[in-house]
C-alpha positions as CSV (number, residue, x, y, z in Angstrom):
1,X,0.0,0.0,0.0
2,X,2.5,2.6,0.8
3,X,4.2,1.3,-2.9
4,X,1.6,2.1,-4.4
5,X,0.5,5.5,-2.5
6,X,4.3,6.3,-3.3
7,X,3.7,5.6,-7.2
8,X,0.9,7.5,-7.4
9,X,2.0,10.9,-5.5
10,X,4.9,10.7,-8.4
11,X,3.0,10.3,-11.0
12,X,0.6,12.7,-9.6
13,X,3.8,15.1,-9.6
14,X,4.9,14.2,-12.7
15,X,1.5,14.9,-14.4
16,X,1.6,18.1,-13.0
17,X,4.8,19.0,-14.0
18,X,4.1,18.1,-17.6
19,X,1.3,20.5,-17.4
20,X,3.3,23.0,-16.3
21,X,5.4,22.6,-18.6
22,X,3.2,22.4,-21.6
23,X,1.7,26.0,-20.7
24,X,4.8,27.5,-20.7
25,X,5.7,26.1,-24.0
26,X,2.5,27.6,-25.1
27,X,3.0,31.2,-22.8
28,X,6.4,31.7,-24.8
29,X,5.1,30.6,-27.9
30,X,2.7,32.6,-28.0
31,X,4.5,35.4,-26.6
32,X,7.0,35.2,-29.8
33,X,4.4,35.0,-32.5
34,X,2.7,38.5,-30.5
35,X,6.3,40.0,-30.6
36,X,6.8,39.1,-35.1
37,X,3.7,40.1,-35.5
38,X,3.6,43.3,-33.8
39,X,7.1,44.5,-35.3
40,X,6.4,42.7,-38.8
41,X,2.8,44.3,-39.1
42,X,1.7,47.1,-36.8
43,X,5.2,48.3,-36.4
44,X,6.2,48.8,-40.1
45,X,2.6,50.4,-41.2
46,X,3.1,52.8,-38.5
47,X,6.8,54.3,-39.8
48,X,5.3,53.9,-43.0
49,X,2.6,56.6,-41.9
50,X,5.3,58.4,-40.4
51,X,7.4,58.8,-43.6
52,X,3.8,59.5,-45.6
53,X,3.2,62.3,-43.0
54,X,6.7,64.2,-43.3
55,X,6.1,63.7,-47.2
56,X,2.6,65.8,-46.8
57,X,4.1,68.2,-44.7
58,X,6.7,69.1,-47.4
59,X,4.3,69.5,-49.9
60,X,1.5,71.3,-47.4
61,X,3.6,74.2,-47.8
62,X,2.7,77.0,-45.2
63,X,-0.4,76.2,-44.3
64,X,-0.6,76.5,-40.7
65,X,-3.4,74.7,-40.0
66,X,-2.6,71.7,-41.9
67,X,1.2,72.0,-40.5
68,X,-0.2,71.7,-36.6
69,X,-2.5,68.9,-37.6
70,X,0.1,67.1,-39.4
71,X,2.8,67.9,-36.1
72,X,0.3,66.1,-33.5
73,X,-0.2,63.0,-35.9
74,X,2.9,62.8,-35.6
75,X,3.5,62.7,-32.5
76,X,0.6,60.4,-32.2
77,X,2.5,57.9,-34.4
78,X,5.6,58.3,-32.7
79,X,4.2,57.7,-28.9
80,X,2.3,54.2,-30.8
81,X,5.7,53.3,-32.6
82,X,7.3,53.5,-28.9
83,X,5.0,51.8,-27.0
84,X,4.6,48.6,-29.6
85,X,8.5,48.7,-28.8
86,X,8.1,48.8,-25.1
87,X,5.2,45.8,-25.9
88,X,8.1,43.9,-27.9
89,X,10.9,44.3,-25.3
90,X,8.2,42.8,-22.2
91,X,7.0,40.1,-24.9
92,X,10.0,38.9,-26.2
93,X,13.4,40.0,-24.6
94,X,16.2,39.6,-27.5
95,X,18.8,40.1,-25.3
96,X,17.7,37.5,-23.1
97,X,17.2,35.0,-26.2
98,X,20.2,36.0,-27.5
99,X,22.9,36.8,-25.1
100,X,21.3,35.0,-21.5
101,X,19.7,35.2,-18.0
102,X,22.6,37.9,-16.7
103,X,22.6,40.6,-19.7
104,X,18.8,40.0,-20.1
105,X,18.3,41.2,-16.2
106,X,20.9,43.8,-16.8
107,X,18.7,45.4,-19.7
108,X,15.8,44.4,-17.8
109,X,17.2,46.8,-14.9
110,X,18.3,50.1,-17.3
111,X,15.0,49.5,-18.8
112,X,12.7,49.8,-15.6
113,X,15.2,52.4,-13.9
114,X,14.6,54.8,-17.5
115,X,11.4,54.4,-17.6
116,X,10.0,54.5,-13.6
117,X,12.6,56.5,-11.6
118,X,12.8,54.1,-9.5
119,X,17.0,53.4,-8.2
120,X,17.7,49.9,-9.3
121,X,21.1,48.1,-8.4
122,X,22.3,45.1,-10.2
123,X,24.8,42.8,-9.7
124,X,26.0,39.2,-10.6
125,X,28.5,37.1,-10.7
126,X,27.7,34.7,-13.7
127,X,30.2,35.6,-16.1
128,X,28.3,34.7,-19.3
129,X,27.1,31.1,-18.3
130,X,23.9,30.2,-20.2
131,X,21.0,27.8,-18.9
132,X,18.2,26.0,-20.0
133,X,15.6,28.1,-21.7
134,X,13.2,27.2,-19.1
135,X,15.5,28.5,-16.2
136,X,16.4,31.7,-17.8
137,X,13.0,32.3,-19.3
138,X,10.9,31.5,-16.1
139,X,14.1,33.5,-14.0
140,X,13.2,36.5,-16.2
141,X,9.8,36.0,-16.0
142,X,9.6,35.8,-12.1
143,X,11.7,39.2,-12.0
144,X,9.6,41.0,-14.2
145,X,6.2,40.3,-12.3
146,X,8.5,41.5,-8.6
147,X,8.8,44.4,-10.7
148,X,5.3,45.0,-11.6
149,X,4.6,44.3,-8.0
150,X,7.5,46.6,-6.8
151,X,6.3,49.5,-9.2
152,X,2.3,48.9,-8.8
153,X,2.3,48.5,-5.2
154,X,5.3,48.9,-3.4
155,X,5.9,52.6,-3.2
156,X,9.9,51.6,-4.0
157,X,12.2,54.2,-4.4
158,X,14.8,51.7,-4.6
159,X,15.6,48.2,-5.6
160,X,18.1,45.8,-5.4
161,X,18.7,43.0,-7.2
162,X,21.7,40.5,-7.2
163,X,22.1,36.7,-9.3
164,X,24.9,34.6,-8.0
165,X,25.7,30.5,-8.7
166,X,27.6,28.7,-6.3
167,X,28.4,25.3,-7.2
168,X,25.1,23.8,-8.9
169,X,22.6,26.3,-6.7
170,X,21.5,30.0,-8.4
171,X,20.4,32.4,-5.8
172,X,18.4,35.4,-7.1
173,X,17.6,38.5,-4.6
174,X,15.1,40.8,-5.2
175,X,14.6,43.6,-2.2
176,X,12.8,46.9,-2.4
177,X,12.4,49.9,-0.1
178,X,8.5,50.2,0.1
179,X,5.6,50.1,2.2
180,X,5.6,46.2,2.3
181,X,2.6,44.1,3.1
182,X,0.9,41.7,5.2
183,X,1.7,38.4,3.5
184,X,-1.1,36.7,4.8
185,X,-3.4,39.1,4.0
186,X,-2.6,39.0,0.3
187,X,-1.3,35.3,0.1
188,X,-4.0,34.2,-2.7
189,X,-2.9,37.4,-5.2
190,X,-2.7,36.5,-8.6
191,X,1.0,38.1,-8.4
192,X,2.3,35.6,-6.3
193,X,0.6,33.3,-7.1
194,X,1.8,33.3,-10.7
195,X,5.2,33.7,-9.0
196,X,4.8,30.2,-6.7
197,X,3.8,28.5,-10.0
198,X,6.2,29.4,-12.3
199,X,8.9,28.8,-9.3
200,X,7.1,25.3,-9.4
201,X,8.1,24.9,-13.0
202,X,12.2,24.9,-12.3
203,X,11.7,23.2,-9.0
204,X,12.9,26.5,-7.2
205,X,12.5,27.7,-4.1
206,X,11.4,30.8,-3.0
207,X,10.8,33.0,0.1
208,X,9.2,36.5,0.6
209,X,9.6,38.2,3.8
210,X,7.9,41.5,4.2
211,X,7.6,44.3,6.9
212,X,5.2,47.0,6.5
213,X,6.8,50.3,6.1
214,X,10.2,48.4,5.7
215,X,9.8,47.1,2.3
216,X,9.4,42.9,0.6
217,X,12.3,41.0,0.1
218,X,12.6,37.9,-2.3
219,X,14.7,35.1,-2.5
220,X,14.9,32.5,-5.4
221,X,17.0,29.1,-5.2
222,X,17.0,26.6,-7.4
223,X,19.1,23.3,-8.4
224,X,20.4,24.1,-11.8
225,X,20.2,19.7,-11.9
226,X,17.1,19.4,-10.2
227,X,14.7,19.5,-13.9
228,X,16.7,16.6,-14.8
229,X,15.4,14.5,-12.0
């Protein structure tokens, strides 16, 4: 009997981690087929309009009037052209695909620090080693929502984030200075719990410890080995 009770909690496991696994595959696929389309359709007709719209205002002469309309539609088309590049970037990080989990977080960090105010302080000490897509997609993924939770709720003035490895263990720290929370008041959010599932995905393990008025911290440990297993 316990055999079998044993068999089945594995398999029960094992089921679930294939599920898990099967909606990321389809998150990121998705998420890639978004990011093409938006820069191969939307994208492109938009800086065509653009280029039309300085060609008009060449040939529109002085007319004041048309001169200020045509100065707001552009602007208009600039501000969309931006923000389908801001969509791209959360989407479908190149430099994560392309150059891996420490530059992606790096341009992750410059990107939120430009574009909230917010302080953010980086460091790591991976120098260039590359994981599975998995770990460095669901690491990037988990970071990004702490930020939206950081910028959304926390009041943060300033983060800090650091990546390390030691041995076969990667240690992620995420700490801000806002107004914390009461953890068990907020334990069923959709935030975290999007950030216990995907943790559950790489077999990581993570803690958050907050104090109100003294801001969350967040710790992420995982077995680089364990998804092998």
């Amino acid at each position: 009997m316990l055999k079998y009770q044993e068999e089945k909690r594995k398999m029960q496991a094992e089921t679930q981690n294939s599920f898990l696994q099967a909606v990321f595959e389809t998150q990121e696929s998705e998420r890639k087929r978004l990011a093409v389309d938006l820069h191969d359709s939307v994208g492109q007709v938009l800086s065509a309009i653009k280029l039309n719209l300085h060609r008009i205002d060449k040939l529109s002469g002085n007319a004041e009037n048309a001169s200020t309309l045509l100065a707001s539609t552009r602007k208009l088309t600039d501000e969309c052209i931006q923000e389908i590049r801001n969509i791209i970037h959360n989407v479908l990080p190149a430099v994560l695909i392309d150059f891996g989990l420490a530059d992606g977080l790096k341009d992750l960090c410059n990107y939120v620090q430009q574009n909230t105010g917010i302080e953010v302080n980086y460091s790591q000490n991976l120098n260039g080693a590359r994981f599975k897509p998995e770990i460095e997609i669901t690491l990037y993924r988990m970071i990004q929502e702490l930020f939206g939770n950081a910028i959304k709720h926390a009041q943060a003035s300033v983060i800090d984030i650091s990546l390390s490895k030691e041995a076969e263990l990667i240690h992620v720290n995420f700490k801000d200075n806002g107004i914390g929370f009461n953890k068990e008041s907020i334990i069923h959010g959709f935030g975290l719990k999007n950030l216990q599932s995907r943790s559950q995905l790489i077999k990581a393990d993570i803690k958050i410890h907050s104090i109100i008025e003294k801001g969350t911290q967040t710790t992420i440990t995982l077995n680089i080995n364990e998804l092998d297993n």
